[in-house]
Every structure is written in C-alpha cells, then in structure tokens.
N, C-alpha and C positions, 0 to 999 in steps of 0.2 A: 369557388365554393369548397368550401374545407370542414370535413367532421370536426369536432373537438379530438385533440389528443391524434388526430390522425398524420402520417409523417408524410412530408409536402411530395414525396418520391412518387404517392399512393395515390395523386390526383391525376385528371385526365382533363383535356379541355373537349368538348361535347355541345355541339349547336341542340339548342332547346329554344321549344317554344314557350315563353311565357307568358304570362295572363294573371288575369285578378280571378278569385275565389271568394267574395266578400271583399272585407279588409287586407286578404291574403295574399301575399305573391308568388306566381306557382311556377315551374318549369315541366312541363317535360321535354322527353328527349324527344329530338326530331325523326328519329327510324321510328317511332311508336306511334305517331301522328299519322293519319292518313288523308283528313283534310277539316277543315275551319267551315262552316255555313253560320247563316242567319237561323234561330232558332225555330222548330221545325213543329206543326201539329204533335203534342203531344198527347197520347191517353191515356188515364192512371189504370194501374194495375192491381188489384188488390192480393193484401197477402206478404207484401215487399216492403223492406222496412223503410222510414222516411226518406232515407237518401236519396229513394229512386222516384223518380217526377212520373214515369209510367214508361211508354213505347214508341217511337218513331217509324216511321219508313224511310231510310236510308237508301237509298239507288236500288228498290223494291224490296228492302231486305227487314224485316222487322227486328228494332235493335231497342234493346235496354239505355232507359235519358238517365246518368247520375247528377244528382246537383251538386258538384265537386265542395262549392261553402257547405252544404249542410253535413257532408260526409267527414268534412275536417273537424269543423267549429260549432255544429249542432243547428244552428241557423240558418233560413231561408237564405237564396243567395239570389238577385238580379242576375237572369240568364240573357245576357247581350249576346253570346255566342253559342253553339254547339260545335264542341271538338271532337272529330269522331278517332277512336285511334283503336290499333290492333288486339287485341287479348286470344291468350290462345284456347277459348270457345267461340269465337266472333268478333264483331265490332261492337264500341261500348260506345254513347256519344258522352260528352261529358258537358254539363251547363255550366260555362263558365260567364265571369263577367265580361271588362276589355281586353283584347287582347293585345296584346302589347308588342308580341314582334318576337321573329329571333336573333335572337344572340347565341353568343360563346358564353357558355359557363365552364368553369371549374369546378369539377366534380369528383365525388366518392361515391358509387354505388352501393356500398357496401353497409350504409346508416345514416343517422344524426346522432345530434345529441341526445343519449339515454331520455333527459325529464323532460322531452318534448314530444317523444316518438313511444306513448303506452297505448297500450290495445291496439283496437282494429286501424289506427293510423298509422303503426310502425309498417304493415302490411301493406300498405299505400305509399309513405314518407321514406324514400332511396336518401336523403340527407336533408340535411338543413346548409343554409349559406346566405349570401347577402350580396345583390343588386344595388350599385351604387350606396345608401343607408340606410336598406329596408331588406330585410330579413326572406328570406326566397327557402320556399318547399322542392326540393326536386322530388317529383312523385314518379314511381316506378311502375310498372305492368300494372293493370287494373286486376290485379289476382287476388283483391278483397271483395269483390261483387260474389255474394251464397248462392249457392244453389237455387235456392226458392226464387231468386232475380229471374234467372236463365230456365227455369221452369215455367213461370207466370208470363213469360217472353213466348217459352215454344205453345203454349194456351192459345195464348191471342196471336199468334198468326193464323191467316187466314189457312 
C-alpha cells in the first residue's frame, strides 16, 4: 500500500487485520487490535453522533460500539463483527462487516491520497492502497471518536 507521490524507501510491510466496512475494505494494524467477537448487546447512547451505535460490555468494561461504514461513508453498515482495539482513553469496539483475515500490507502511516482523506476521516484514514483490485483504507488509532462519545460512555456505566 503506497501514498500517491510517496517514495517506495517510505513504505513498511505491517500484518493488519482487514475487514469490510460496507462496500469498504479496511485494514488495521495488528498491535491496535486486541480481539474479533460476534457482535455483542448493544445500547444507544444519546447525545453521540450517528457513528456511534451506543455501549457494550467488554470483559465487564463498558465501551463505546463505532459503526466503522457509517464513520467512513455516512451509511448504516451490517455489523457481522465487533473489533475491539486499543485507544489511548480505552477500548473502542468497532462494527465492522466480514472479516477477512490477516495479512501483510504495505504501508505509509503517514497519509493517503489528499481527495479522499477531508475531514473527520483524514483523522481516522493512515493511507489509502489496494488488496489484490480493490482499494483498502488503512485506518489509524481511533483518535477521532469526541469527547461527548467518552462522556455519554462514563454516564452509563454502572
């Protein structure tokens, strides 16, 4: 997976997990993963913007669900999976579609493509690249989830 314009010296090869997001194909990196479950009682939270499907309980921990399609693409997404991975205020799970397995990517942490990565998804999108002929997100630390997420989170814990 290569930025545009990025010079080949500037890649790294990086086992990531990826998965569907909608129509999307996503990666992350596997140190940011901490584990895959079947999708888990969720309850909505109010106050939080669409992304967030509401709250789980996590190995008794009460955690913020994002629905990765709707965070990208605006659109509900089929939550086949929950990915739960590290942020550094907690654990975020993430509703993704199939998961597809990991692999080696090629990687630039450092971007994508400018006209793919505005707003609140450059914040999320560590690069763009391509899985066999289909276009792959590597998304980066969950350090776009606001405040108000992790507020309406510490509420509704017990």
């Amino acid at each position: 997976m290569r930025q545009y314009g990025q010079p080949p010296e500037l890649e790294a090869a990086m086992s990531a997990l990826v998965f569907r997001a909608g129509p999307l194909l996503c990666a992350l990196r596997l140190d940011e993963v901490i584990e895959t479950m079947r999708p888990l009682e969720t309850q909505p939270l109010a106050g939080t913007p669409p992304f967030v499907l509401g709250i789980s309980v996590l190995r008794g921990v009460p955690t913020p669900v994002i629905d990765v399609a709707r965070l990208l693409r605006g659109g509900k997404g089929e939550a086949e999976r929950y990915v739960a991975v590290q942020t550094e205020r907690g654990a975020v799970a993430l509703a993704t579609g199939e998961i597809i397995g990991i692999r080696t990517v090629d990687a630039s942490t450092t971007g994508g493509h400018p006209a793919l990565l505005g707003g609140r998804s450059s914040r999320l999108v560590a690069g763009v690249g391509t899985l066999g002929a289909e276009p792959l997100l590597l998304l980066q630390s969950m350090r776009a989830i606001p405040d108000e997420v992790w507020e309406a989170a510490a509420v509704a814990a017990p």
